[in-house]
Backbone as JSON, one array per atom type, in Angstrom:
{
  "sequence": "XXXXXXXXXXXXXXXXXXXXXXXXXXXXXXXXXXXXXXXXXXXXXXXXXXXXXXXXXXXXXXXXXXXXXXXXXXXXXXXXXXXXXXXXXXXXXXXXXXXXXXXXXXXXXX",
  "N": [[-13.54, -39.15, -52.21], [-16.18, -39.04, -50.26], [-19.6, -38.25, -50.86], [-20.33, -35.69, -50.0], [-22.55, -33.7, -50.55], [-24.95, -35.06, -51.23], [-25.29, -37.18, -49.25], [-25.75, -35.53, -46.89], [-28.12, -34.84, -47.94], [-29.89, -37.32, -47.87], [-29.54, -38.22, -45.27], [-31.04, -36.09, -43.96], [-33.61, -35.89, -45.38], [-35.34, -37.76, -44.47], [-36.84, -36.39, -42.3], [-39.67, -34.52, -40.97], [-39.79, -32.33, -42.5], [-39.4, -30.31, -45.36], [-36.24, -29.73, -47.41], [-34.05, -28.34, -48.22], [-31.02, -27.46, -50.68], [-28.87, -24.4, -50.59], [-30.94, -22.58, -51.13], [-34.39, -21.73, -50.21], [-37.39, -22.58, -51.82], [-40.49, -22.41, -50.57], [-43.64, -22.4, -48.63], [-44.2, -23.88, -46.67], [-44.23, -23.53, -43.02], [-41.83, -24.55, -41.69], [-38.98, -25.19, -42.47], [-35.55, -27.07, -44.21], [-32.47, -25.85, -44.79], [-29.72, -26.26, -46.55], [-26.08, -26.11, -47.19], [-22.68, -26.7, -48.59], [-19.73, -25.17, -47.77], [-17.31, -25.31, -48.26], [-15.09, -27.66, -49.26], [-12.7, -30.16, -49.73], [-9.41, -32.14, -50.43], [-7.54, -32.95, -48.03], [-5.47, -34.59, -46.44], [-2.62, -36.05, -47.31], [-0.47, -38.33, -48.9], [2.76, -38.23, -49.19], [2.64, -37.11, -52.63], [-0.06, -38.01, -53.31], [-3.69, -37.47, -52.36], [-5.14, -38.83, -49.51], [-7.27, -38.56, -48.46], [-9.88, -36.48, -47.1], [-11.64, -33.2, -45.98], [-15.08, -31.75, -45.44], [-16.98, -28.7, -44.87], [-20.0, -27.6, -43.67], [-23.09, -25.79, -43.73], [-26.09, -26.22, -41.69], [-29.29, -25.43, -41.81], [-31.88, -24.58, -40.06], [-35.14, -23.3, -40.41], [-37.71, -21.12, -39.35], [-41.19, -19.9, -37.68], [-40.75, -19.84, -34.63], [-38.49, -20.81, -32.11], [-37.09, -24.32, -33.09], [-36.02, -26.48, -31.2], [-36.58, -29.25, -30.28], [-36.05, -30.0, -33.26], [-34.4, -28.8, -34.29], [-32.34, -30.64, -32.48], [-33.07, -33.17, -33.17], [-31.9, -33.32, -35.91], [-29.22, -32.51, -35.59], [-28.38, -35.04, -34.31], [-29.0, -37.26, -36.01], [-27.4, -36.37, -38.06], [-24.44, -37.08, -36.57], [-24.91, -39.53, -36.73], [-24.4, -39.87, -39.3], [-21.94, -39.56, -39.31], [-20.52, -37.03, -39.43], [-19.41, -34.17, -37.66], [-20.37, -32.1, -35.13], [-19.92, -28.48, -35.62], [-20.98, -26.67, -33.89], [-23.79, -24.61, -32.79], [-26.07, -21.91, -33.55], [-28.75, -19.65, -32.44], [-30.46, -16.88, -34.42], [-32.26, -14.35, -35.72], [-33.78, -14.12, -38.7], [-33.58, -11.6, -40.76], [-34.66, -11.37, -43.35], [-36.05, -13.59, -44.05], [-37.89, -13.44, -41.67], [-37.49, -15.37, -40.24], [-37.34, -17.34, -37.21], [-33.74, -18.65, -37.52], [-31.76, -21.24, -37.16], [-28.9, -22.54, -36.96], [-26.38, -24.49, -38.0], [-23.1, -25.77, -38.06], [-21.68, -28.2, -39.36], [-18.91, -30.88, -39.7], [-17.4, -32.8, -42.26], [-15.09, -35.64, -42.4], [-12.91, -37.17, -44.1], [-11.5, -40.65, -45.04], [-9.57, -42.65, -47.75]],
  "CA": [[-14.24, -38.65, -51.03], [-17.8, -39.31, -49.91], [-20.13, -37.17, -52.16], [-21.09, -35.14, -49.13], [-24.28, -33.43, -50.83], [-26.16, -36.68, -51.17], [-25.16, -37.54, -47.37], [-26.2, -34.71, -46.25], [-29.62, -34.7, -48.23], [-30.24, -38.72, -47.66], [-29.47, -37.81, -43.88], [-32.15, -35.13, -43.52], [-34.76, -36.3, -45.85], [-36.35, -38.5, -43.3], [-37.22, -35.31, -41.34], [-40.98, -34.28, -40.68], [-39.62, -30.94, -43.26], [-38.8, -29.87, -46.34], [-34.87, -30.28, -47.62], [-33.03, -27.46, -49.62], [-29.7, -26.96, -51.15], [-28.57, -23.87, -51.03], [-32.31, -21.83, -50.84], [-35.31, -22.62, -50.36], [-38.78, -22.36, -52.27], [-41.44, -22.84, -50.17], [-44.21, -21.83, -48.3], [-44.01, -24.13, -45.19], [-43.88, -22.66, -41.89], [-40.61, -25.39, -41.41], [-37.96, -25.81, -43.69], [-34.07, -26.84, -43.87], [-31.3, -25.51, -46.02], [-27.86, -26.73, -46.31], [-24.74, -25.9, -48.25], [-20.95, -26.99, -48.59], [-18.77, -23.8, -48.39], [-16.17, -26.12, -48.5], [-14.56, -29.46, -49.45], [-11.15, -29.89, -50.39], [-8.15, -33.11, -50.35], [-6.1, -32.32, -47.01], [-4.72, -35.44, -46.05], [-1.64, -36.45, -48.49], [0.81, -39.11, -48.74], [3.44, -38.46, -50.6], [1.53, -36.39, -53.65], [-1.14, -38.5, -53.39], [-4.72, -37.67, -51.7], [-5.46, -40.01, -49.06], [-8.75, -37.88, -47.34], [-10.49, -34.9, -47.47], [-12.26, -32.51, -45.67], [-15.91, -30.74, -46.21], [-17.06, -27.84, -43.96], [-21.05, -27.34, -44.44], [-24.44, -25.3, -43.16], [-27.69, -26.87, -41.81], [-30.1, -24.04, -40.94], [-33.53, -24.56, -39.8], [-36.23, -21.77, -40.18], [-39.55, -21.49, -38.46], [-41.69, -18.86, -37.33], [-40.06, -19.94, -33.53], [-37.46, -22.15, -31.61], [-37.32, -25.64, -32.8], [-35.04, -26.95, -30.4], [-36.46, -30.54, -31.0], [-35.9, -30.32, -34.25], [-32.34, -29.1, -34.11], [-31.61, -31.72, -31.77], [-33.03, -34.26, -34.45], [-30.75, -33.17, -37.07], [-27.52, -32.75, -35.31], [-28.63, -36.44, -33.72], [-28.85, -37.29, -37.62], [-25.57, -35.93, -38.38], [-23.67, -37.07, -35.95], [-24.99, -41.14, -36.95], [-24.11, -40.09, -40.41], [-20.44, -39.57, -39.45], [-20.49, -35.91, -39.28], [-18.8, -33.62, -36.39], [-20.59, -30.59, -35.56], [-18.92, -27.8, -34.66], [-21.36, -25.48, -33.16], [-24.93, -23.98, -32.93], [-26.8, -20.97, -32.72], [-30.03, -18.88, -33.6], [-30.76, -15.43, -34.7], [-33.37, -13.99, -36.38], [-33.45, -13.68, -40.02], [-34.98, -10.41, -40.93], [-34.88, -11.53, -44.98], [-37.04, -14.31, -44.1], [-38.68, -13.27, -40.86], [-37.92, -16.51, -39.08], [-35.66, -17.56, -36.35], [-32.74, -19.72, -38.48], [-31.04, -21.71, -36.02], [-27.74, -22.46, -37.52], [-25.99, -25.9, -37.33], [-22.1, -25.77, -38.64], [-21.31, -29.45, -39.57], [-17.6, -31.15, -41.01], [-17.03, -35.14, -42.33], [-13.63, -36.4, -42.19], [-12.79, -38.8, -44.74], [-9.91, -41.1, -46.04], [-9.72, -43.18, -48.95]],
  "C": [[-15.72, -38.98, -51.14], [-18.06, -38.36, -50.69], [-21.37, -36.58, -50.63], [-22.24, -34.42, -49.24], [-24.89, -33.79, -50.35], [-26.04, -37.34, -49.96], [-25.73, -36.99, -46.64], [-27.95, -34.61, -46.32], [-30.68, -35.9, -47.59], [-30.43, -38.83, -46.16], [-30.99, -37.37, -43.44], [-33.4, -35.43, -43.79], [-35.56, -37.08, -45.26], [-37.1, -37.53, -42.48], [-38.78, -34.93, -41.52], [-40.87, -32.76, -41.81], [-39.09, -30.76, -44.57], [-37.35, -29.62, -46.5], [-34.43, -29.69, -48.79], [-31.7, -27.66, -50.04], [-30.0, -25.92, -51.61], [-29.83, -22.85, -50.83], [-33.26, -22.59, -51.17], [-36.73, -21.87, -51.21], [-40.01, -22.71, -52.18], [-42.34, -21.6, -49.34], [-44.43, -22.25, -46.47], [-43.52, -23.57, -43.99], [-42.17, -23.08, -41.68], [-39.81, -25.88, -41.99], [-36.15, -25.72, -43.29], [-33.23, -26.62, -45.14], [-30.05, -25.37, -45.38], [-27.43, -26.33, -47.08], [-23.69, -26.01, -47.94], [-20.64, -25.53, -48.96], [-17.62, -24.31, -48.37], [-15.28, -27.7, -48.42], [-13.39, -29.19, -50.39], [-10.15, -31.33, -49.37], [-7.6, -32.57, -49.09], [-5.46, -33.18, -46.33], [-3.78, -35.84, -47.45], [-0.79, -37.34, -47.69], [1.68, -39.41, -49.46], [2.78, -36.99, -51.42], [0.29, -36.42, -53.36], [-2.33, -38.09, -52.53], [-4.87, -38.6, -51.4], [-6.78, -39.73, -48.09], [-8.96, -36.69, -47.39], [-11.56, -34.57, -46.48], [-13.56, -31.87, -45.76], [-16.84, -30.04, -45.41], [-18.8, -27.91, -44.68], [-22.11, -26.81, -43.34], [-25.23, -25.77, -42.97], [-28.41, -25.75, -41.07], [-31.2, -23.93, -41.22], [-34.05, -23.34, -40.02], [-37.19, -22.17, -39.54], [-39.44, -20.29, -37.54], [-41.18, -18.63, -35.49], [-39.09, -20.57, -33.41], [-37.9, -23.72, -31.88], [-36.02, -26.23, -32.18], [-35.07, -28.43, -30.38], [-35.99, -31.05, -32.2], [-34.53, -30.21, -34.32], [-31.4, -30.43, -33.33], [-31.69, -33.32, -32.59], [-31.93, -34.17, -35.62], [-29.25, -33.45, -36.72], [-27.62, -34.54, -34.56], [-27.88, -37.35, -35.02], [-27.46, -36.98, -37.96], [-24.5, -36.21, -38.04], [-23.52, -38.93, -36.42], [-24.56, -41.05, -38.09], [-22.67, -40.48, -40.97], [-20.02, -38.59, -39.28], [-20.24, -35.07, -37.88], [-19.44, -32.52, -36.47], [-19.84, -29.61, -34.2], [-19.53, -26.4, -33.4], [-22.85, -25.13, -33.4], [-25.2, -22.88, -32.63], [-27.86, -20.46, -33.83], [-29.43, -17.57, -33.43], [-31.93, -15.35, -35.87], [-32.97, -13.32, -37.56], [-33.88, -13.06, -40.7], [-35.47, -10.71, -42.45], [-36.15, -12.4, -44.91], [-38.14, -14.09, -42.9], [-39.03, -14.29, -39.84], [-36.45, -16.59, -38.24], [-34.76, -18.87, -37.3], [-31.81, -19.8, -37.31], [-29.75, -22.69, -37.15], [-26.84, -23.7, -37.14], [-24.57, -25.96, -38.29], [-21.29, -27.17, -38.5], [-19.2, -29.72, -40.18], [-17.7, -32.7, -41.0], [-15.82, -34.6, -43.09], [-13.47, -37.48, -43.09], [-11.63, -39.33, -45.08], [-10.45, -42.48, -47.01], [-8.52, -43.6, -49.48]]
}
């Protein structure tokens, strides 16, 4: 399977923002953090794995709505190969910013 991390990171890292896994440690008003909650074989043939699955988070922060920016990413995501399945914000009282929420999956076979 693709090593969806490093897709995901290589993807984003062009972005005008800072680029977590998992949390972030910064101070920037604008930052993104991703994470795989799941990847797993689900195509078979036979025994054999022939493609796999990997479900994953992209979730902006910032002190408001970046609605450009979300639209850059899932733009990004979508050229990478990546299906997304959905968006939304809410306000993230831990951090005190709006985290606009981007629920990605890549499809692979092999």
């Amino acid at each position: 399977m693709v090593e969806v991390d490093r897709l995901i990171f290589r993807t984003l890292k062009t972005l005008k923002c800072e680029v977590f896994k998992f949390r972030a440690v910064t101070d920037e008003p604008v930052y993104i953090v991703y994470y795989i909650w799941n990847e797993r074989d689900d195509k078979f043939a036979g025994d054999a794995p022939m493609g796999g699955t990997a479900m994953a988070t992209v979730s902006i922060y910032s002190f408001e709505e970046e609605k450009k920016l979300a639209q850059a990413v899932r733009s990004k995501l979508r050229k990478a190969g990546f299906s997304i399945l959905g968006t939304q914000e809410v306000f993230n009282d831990d951090t005190g910013r709006v985290q606009t929420i981007i629920e990605i999956m890549y499809e692979d076979f092999y």
